[in-house]
MARTI-300114 format. One record per atom (N, C-alpha, C): residue in one letter; x, y, z. Coordinates in pm, whole numbers, plus 50000, padded with zeros to 5 digits. Example, Ala and Ser with C-alpha at 12.3 -4.5 7.8 and 13.67 -1.06 7.14 Angstrom:
<rs>
A513194943150780;A512304955050780;A513204967050780;S512854977550708;S513674989450714;S512905000350787;
</rs>
This chain:
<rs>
X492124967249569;X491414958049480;X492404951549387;X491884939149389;X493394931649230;X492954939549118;X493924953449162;X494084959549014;X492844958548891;X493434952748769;X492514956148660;X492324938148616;X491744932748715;X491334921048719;X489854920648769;X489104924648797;X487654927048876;X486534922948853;X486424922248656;X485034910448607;X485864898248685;X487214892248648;X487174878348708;X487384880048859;X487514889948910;X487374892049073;X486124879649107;X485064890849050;X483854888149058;X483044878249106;X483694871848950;X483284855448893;X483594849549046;X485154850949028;X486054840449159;X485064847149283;X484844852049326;X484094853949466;X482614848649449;X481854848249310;X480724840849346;X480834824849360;X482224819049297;X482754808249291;X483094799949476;X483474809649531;X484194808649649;X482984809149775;X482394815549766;X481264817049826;X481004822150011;X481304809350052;X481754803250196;X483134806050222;X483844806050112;X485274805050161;X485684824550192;X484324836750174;X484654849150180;X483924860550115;X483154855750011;X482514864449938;X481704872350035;X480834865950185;X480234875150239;X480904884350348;X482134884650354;X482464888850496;X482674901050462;X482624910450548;X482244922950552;X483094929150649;X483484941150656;X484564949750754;X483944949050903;X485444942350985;X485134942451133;X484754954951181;X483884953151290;X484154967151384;X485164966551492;X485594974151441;X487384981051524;X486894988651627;X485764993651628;X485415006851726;X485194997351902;X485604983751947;X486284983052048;X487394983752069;X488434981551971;X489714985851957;X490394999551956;X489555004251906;X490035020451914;X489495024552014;X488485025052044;X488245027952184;X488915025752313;X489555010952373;X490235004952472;X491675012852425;X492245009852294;X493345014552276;X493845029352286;X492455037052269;X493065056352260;X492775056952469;X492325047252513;X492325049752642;X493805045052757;X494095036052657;X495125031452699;X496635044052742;X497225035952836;X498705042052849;X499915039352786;X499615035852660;X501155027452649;X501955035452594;X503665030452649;X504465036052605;X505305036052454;X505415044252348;X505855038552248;X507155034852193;X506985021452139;X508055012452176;X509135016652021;X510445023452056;X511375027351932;X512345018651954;X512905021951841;X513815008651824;X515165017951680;X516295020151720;X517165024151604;X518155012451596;X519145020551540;X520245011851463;X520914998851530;X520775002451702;X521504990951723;X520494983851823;X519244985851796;X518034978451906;X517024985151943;X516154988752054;X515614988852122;X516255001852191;X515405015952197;X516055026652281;X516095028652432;X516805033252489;X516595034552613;X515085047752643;X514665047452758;X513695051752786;X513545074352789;X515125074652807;X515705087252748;X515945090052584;X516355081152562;X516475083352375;X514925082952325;X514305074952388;X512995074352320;X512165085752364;X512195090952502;X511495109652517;X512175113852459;X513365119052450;X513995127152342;X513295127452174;X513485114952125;X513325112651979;X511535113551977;X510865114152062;X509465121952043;X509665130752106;X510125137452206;X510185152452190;X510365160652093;X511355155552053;X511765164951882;X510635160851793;X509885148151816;X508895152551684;X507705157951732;X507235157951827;X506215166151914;X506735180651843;X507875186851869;X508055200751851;X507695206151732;X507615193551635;X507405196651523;X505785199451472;X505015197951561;X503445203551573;X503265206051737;X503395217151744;X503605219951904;X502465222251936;X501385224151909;X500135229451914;X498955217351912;X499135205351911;X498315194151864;X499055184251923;X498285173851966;X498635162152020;X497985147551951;X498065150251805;X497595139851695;X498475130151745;X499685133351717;X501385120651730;X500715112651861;X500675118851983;X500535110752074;X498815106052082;X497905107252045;X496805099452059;X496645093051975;X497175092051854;X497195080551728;X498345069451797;X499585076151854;X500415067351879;X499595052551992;X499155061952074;X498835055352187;X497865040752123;X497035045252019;X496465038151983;X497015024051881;X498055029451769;X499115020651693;X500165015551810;X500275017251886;X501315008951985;X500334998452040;X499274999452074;X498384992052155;X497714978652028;X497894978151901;X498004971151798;X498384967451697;X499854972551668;X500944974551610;X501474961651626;X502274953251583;X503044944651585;X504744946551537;X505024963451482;X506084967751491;X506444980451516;X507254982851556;X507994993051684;X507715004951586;X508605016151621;X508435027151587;X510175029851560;X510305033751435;X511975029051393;X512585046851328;X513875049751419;X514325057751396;X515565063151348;X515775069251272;X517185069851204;X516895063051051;X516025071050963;X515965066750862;X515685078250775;X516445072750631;X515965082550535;X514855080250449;X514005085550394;X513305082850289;X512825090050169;X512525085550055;X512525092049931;X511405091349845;X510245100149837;X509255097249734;X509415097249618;X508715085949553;X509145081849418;X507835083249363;X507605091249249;X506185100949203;X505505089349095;X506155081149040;X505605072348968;X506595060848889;X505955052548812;X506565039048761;X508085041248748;X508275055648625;X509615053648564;X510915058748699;X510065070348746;X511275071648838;X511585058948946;X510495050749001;X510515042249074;X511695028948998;X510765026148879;X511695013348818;X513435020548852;X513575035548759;X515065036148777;X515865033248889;X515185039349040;X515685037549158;X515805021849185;X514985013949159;X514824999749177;X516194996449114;X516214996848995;X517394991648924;X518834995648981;X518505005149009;X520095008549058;X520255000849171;X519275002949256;X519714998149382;X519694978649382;X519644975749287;X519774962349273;X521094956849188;X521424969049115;X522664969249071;X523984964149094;X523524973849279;X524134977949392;X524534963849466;X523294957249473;X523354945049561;X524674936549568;X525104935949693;X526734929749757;X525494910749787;X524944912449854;X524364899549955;X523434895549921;X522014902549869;X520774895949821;X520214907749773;X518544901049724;X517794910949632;X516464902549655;X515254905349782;X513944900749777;X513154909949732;X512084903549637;X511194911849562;X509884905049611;X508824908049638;X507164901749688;X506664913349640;X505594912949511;X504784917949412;X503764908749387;X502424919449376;X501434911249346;X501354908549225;X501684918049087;X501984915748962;X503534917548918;X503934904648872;X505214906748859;X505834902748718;X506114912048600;X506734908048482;X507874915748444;X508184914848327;X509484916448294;X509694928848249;X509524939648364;X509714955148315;X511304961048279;X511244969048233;X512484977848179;X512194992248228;X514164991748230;X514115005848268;X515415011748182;X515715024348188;X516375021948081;X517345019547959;X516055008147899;X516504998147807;X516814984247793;X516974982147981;X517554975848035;X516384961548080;X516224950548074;X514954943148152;X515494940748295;X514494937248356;X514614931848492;X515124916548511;X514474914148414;X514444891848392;X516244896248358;X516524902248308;X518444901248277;X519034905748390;X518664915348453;X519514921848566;X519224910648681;X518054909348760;X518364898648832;X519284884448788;X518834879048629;X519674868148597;X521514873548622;X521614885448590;X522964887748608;X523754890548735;X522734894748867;X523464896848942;X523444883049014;X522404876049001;X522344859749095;X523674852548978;X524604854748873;X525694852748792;X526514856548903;X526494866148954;X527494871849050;X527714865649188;X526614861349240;X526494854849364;X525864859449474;X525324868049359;X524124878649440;X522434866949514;X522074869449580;X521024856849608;X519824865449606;X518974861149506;X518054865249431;X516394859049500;X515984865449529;X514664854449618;X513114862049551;X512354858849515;X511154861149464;X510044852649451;X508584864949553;X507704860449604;X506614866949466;X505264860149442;X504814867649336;X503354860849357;X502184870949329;X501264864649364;X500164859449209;X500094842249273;X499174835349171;X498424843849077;X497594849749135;X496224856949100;X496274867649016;X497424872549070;X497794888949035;X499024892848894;X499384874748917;X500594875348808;X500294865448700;X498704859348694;X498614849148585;X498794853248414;X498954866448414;X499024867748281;X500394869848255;X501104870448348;X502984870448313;X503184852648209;X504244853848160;X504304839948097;X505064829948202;X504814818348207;X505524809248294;X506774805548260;X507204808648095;X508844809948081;X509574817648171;X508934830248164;X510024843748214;X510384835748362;X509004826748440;X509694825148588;X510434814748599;X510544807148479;X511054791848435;X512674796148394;X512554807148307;X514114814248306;X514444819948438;X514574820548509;X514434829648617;X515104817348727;X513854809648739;X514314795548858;X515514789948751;X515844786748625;X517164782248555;X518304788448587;X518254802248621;X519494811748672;X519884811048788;X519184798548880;X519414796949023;X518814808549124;X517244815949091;X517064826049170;X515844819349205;X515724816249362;X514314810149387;X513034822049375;X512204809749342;X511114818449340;X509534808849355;X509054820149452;X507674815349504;X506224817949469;X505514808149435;X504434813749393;X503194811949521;X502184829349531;X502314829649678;X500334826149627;X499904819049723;X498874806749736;X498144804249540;X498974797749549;X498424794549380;X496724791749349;X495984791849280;X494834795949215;X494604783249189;X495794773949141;X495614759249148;X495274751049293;X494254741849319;X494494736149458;X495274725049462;X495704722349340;X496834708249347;X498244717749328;X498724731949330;X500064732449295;X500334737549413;X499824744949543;X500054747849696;X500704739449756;X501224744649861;X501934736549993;X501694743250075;X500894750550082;X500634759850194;X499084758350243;X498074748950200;X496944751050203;X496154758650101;X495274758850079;X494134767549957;X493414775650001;X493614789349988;X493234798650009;X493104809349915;X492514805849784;X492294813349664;X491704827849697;X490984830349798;X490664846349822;X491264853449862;X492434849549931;X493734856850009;X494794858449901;X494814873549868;X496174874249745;X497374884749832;X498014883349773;X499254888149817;X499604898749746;X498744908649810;X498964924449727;X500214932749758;X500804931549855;X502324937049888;X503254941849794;X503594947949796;X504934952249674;X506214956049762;X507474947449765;X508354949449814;X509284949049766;X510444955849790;X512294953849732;X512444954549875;X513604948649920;X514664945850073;X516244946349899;X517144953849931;X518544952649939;X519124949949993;X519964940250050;X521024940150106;X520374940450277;X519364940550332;X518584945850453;X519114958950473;X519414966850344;X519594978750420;X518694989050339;X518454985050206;X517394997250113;X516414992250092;X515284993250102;X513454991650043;X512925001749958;X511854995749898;X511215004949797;X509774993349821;X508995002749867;X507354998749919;X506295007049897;X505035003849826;X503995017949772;X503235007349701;X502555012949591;X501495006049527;X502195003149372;X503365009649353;X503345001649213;X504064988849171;X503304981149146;X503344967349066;X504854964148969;X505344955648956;X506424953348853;X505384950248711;X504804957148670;X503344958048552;X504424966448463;X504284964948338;X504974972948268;X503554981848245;X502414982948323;X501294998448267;X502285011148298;X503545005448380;X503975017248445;X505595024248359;X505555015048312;X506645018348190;X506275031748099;X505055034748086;X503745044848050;X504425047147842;X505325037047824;X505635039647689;X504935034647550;X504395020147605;X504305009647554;X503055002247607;X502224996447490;X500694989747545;X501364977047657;X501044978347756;X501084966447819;X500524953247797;X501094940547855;X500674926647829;X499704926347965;X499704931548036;X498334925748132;X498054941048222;X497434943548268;X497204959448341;X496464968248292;X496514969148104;X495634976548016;X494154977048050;X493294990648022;X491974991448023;X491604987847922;X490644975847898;X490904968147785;X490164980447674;X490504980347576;X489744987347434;X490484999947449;X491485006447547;X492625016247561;X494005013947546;X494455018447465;X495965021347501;X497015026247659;X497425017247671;X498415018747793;X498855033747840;X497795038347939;X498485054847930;X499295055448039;X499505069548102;X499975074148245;X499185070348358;X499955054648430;X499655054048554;X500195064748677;X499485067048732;X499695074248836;X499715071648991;X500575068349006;X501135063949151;X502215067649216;X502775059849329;X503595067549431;X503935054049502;X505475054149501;X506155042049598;X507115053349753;X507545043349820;X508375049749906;X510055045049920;X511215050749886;X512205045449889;X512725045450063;X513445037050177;X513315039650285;X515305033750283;X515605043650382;X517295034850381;X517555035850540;X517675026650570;X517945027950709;X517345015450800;X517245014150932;X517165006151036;X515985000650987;X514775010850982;X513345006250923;X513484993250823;X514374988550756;X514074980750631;X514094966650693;X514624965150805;X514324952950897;X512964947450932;X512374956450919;X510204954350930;X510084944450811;X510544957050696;X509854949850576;X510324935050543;X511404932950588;X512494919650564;X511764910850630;X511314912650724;X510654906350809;X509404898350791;X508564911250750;X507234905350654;X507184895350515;X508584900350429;X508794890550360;X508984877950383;X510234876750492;X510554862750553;X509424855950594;X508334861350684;X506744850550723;X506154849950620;X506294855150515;X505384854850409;X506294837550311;X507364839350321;X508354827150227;X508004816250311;X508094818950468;X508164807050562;X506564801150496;X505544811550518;X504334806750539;X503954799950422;X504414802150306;X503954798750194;X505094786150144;X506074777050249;X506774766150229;X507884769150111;X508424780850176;X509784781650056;X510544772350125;X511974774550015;X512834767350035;X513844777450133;X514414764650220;X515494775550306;X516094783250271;X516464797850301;X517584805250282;X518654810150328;X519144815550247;X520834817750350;X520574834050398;X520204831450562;X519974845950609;X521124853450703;X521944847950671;X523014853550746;X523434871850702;X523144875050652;X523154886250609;X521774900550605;X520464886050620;X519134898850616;X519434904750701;X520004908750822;X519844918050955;X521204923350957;X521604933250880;X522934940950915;X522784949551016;X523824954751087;X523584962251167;X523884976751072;X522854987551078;X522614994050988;X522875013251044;X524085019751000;X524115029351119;X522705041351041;X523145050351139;X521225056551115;X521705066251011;X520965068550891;X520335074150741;X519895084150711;X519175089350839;X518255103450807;X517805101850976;X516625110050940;X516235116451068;X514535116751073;X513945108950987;X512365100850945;X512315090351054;X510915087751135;X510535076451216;X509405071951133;X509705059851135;X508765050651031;X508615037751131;X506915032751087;X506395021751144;X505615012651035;X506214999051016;X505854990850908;X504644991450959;X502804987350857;X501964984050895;X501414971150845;X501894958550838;X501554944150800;X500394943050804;X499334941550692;X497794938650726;X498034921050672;X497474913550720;X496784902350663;X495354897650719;X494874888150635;X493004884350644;X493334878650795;X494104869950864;X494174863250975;X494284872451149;X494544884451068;X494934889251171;X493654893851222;X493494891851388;X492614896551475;X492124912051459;X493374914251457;X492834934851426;X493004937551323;X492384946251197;X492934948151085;X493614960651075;X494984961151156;X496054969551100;X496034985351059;X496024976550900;X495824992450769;X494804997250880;X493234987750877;X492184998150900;X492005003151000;X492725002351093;X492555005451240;X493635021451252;X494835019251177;X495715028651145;X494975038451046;X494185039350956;X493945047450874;X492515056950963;X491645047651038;X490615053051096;X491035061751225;X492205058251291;X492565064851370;X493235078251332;X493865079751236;X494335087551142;X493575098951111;X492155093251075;X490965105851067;X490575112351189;X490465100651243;X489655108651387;X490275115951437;X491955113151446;X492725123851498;X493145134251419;X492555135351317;X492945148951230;X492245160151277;X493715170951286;X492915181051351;X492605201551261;X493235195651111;X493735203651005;X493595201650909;X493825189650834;X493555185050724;X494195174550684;X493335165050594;X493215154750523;X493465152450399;X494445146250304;X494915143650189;X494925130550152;X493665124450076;X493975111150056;X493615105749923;X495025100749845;X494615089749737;X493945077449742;X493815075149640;X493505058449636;X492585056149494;X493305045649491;X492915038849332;X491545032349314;X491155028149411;X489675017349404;X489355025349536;X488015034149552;X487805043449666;X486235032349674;X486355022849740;X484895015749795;X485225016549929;X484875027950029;X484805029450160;X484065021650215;X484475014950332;X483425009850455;X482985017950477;X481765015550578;X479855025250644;X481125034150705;X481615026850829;X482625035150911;X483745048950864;X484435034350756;X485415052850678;X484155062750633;X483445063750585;X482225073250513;X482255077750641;X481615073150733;X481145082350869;X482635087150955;X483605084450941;X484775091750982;X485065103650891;X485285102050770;X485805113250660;X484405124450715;X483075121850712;X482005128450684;X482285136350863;X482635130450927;X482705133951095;X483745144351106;X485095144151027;X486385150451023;X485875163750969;X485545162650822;X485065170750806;X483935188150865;X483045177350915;X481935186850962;X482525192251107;X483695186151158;X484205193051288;X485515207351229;X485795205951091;X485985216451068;X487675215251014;X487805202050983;X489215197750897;X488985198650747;X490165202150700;X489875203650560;X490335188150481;X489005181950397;X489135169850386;X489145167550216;X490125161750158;X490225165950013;X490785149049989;X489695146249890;X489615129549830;X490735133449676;X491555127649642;X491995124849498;X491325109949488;X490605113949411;X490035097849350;X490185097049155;X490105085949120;X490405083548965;X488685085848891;X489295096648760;X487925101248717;X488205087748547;X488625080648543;X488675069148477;X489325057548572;X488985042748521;X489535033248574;X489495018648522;X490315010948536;X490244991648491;X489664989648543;X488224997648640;X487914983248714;X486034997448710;X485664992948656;X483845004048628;X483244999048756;X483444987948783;X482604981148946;X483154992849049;X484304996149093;X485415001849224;X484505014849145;X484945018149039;X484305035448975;X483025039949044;X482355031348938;X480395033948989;X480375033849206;X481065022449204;X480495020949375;X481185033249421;X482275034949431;X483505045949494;X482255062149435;X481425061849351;X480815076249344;X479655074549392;X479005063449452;X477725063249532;X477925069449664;X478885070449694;X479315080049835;X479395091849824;X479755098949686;X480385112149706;X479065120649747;X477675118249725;X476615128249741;X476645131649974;X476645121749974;X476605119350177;X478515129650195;X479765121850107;X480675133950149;X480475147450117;X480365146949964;X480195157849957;X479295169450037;X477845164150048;X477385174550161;X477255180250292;X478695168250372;X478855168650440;X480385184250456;X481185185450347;X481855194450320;X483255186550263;X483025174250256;X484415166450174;X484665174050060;X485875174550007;X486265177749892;X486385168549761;X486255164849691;X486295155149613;X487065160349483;X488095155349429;X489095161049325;X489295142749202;X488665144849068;X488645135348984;X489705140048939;X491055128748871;X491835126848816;X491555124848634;X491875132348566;X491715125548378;X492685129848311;X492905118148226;X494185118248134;X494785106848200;X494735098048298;X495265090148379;X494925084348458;X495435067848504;X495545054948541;X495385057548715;X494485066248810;X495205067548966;X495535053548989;X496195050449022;X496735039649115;X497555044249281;X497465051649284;X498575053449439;X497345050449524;X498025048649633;X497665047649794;X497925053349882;X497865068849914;X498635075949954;X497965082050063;X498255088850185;X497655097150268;X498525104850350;X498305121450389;X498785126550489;X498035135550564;X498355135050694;X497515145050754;X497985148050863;X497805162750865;X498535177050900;X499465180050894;X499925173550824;X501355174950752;X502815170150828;X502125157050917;X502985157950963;X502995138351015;X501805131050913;X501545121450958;X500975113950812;X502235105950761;X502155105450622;X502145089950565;X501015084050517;X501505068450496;X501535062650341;X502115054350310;X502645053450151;X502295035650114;X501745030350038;X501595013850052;X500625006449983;X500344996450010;X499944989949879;X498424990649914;X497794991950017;X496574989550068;X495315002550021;X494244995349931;X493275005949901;X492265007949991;X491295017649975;X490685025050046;X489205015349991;X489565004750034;X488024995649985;X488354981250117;X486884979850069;X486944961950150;X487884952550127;X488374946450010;X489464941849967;X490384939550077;X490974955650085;X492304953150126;X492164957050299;X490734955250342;X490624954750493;X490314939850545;X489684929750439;X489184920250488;X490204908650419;X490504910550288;X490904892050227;X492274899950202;X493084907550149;X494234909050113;X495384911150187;X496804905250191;X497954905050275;X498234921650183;X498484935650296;X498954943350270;X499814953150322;X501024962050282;X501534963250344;X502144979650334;X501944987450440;X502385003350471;X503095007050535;X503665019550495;X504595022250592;X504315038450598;X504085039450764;X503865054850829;X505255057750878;X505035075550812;X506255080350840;X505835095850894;X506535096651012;X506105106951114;X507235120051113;X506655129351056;X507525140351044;X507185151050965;X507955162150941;X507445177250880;X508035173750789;X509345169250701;X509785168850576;X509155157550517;X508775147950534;X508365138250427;X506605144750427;X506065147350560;X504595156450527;X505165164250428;X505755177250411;X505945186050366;X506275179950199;X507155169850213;X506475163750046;X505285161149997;X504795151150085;X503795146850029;X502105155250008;X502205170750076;X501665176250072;X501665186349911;X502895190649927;X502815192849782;X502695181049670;X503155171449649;X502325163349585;X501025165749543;X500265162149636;X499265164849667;X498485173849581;X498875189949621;X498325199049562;X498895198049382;X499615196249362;X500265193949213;X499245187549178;X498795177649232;X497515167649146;X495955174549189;X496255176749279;X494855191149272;X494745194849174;X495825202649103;X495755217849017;X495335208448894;X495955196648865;X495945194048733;X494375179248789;X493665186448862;X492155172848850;X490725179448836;X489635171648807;X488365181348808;X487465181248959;X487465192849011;X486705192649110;X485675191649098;X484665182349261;X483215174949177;X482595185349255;X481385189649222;X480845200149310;X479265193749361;X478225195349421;X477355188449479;X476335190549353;X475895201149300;X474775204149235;X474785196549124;X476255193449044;X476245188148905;X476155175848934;X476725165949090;X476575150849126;X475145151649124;X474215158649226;X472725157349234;X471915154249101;X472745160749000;X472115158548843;X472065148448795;X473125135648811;X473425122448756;X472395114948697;X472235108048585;X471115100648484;X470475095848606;X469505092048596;X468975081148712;X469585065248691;X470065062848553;X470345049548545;X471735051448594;X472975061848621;X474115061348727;X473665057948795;X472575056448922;X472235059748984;X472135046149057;X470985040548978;X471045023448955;X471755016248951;X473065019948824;X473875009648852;X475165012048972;X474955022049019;X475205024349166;X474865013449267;X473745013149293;X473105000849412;X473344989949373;X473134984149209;X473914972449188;X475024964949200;X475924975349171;X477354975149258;X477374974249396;X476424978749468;X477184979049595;X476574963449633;X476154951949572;X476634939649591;X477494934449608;X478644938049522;X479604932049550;X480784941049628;X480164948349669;X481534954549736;X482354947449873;X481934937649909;X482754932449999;X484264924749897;X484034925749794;X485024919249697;X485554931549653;X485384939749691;X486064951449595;X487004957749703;
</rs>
C-alpha cells in the first residue's frame, strides 16, 4: 500500500475510477495449475552466464540436500520457472539488514565505495542521514568525483520531499527521474496516475544491491519526527522493517529492472558501459529477482507467494505492513494451515494507514479458526515484507500482502533459496514473536460490534489497498 498516504489513496482512486479503482486480483489458479504440471527445467545462470546442464544438477543437488525429505524447491521451482522472467542466479552473498539505521549505514558505505555509478529507484525518496552524514551531500559528492549518479523516484510517493533537494541534486549533474508524475502535463511516458513505483533499489557499481521495503523516509532514521511518513498526531517512532543486502552475479536482475523502468519512463541516455561487470561468485545463496508490474499478464509477486503456501510443508513465517489479503491468499493460508503447517502472521498492532488496520483484522476470525497464528506488533511502525518457509525458502521486498501491490503497483523481490539465509530469517522471526501480542480467537469473537462495521466498510475499498 503507498505507505502512510491512504485517506489521499482513497480520494485518488474514487477520482480515477475507470482508469482502476475496480479491478480486483486475477485468478492465477490456471497458472499454477498448467505450471506445477509442467516439466521445466530450471534455468541458472552464475558469474560468467548461463550454466551448463551439469553445473546446474549439481548446484540443485546441493540445495535439494539441504531439505532432503521434501520436494517444496522443486515443485515451487517448476512452477516460478514456468513464469519467471528471471533465471535462478548462483554464487551470491547476502546480508539481512533488520531495519532503517543499520540499512541507511550499509547504503552509505557502499556508495562511498562507488568506482562507476550509484542507481537508486525509491518510492519515497528524501534527504536521510546516517551518521551525521546526509544523502543529498554524499551523492552530490561522489557525482564531484565522476561517480554517475542516476535516480528514479516515485511522483506519488515522494510529493512531500521538497522540489529543491531534487533541483540541488539535478544542479550537481546527477540525473534524475520522476517515475509517472501525478501531473498529466509533466509525463513523457503517458498518464498513468494509479501505477506507482513502489520498488526500493540501490545497484553499485553492478556489483552490490540493497532491496526490501525500506523507503529513503527519514521515519526510519527512528531519531527525529519525520517530514512525511509520520502517523499524523504521533511522534516519529520505531519503524520496523527489513531490507536485503545481495553481492554477487544476482545484482544484474535488479540493474535490469531499473534500466526498463528509466527506458520506460523516457530518461535520458546513459553511459552503460559498466552496468554488467563480469562479477566472480560472492557466497554460496541462489537468488531469483521477482519484477511485479500492473502490465504484466501473470502477477509475479502473487503467483510466487501463493505457490509458496501451497507448497509449504512445515511452516510459514510471514510479515507485512498493510495485511489486506485476496479471497485466494485467505483460502491458501487457511488450507496450509488445516493440512497441518505451522502458520504464524506478524502483522502491525498500530498503523498510518486505520483503512489496511480495520480491513487486514476482518480476516483474522476465518484464520484464526482455521489454526493461523496471528502475532500483533506494539511500540512500533511494521513496515517489512518479509516471508520464509521451511526454512529454507525465504523472500525479502517491497511488495505487501494486499491488492495494491498485486494489481496497480510496479514491485519488486527477491527469493533466496537456502538453509543459512532461512536460518536467519527464521530467527528474526521468532525475536519479533517474543517481543508481539498474540491474538487468540475468544477475545477477537468479543470485538464492539461497531469494529465490526467499520470492518465491512472498509472492505470497499480494498481493491486500493
Amino acid at each position: 500500500m503507498p505507505h502512510w498516504r491512504i485517506t489521499r489513496a482513497l480520494v485518488l482512486g474514487m477520482m480515477l475510477g475507470a482508469l482502476g479503482s475496480c479491478a480486483s486480483a486475477p485468478n492465477v489458479e490456471p497458472v499454477l495449475a498448467q505450471s506445477a504440471s509442467a516439466d521445466a527445467k530450471p534455468q541458472l545462470v552464475g558469474a560468467r552466464g548461463p550454466l551448463s546442464a551439469a553445473q546446474s544438477k549439481a548446484a540443485l543437488d546441493k540445495l535439494r540436500a539441504q531439505v532432503p525429505d521434501s520436494d517444496i524447491l522443486g515443485r515451487h521451482q517448476a512452477i516460478m520457472e514456468a513464469i519467471a522472467d528471471s533465471p535462478l542466479v548462483v554464487g551470491n552473498r547476502t546480508r539481512i539488514l533488520r531495519d532503517g539505521v543499520m540499512t541507511f549505514s550499509v547504503m552509505f558505505e557502499a556508495i562511498r565505495g562507488a568506482r562507476d555509478h550509484v542507481n537508486l529507484e525509491y518510492y519515497i525518496f528524501e534527504d536521510v542521514e546516517s551518521g551525521g552524514e546526509r544523502l543529498g551531500d554524499l551523492l552530490m559528492a561522489k557525482s564531484a568525483q565522476g561517480v554517475q549518479v542516476n535516480i528514479i523516484y516515485d511522483s506519488y510517493g515522494s510529493n512531500a520531499t521538497p522540489a529543491a533537494f531534487f533541483d540541488r541534486l539535478k544542479s550537481g549533474g546527477i540525473n534524475v527521474l520522476e517515475f509517472n508524475p501525478v501531473n498529466p502535463f509533466a509525463g513523457e511516458a503517458g498518464y498513468s496516475p494509479n501505477n506507482r513505483d513502489h520498488r526500493k533499489i540501490l545497484v553499485v557499481d553492478g556489483a552490490t544491491a540493497i532491496v526490501g521495503g525500506i523507503n529513503l523516509s527519514v521515519t526510519h532514521e527512528v531519531r527525529r519526527l519525520a517530514r512525511s511518513g509520520a502517523i499524523k498526531g504521533m511522534p516519529s517512532g520505531f519503524w520496523r522493517d527489513t531490507d536485503l543486502q545481495i553481492e554477487g552475479p544476482a545484482v544484474a536482475e535488479l540493474q535490469k529492472l531499473f534500466l526498463e523502468h528509466w527506458s520506460g519512463q523516457k530518461g535520458p541516455e546513459l553511459a552503460q558501459a559498466n552496468f554488467f561487470p563480469t562479477i566472480a561468485p560472492m557466497g554460496s545463496e541462489i537468488v531469483r529477482t521477482v519484477g511485479s508490474a500492473p502490465e504484466d499478464e501473470t502477477p509475479r509477486y502473487y503467483v510466487a507467494m501463493l505457490s509458496a503456501i501451497r507448497n509449504a510443508e512445515e511452516r510459514i513465517f510471514l510479515a507485512t505492513a498493510y495485511f489486506v489479503p485476496t479471497e485466494q491468499a485467505v483460502l491458501d493460508l487457511t488450507a496450509a494451515a488445516q493440512r497441518g503447517v505451522d502458520v504464524r502472521l506478524l502483522l502491525p498492532g498500530e498503523s498510518d494507514s486505520d483503512a489496511a488496520l480495520t480491513l487486514g483484522r476482518s480476516n483474522y476470525r476465518q484464520l484464526l479458526q482455521a489454526g493461523v497464528k496471528i502475532y500483533e506488533t506494539s511500540g512500533m511502525v511494521l513496515h517489512s515484507k518479509t516471508v520464509v518457509v521451511d526454512g529454507v525458502w525465504s523472500m525479502i521486498g517491497s511488495s505487501n500482502f494486499d491488492h495494491r501491490s498485486v494489481i496497480l503497483n510496479d514491485e519488486v523481490d527477491s527469493v533466496v533459496l537456502g538453509r543459512e539465509t532461512g536460518r536467519q530469517m527464521e530467527a528474526m522471526f521468532q525475536e519479533d514473536f517474543k517481543q508481539a501480542t498474540p491474538i487468540d480467537l475468544a477475545s477477537w469473537n468479543a470485538r464492539p460490534l461497531s469494529t465490526r462495521i467499520k470492518e465491512i466498510y472498509y472492505r470497499i475499498w480494498q481493491n486500493q489497498l
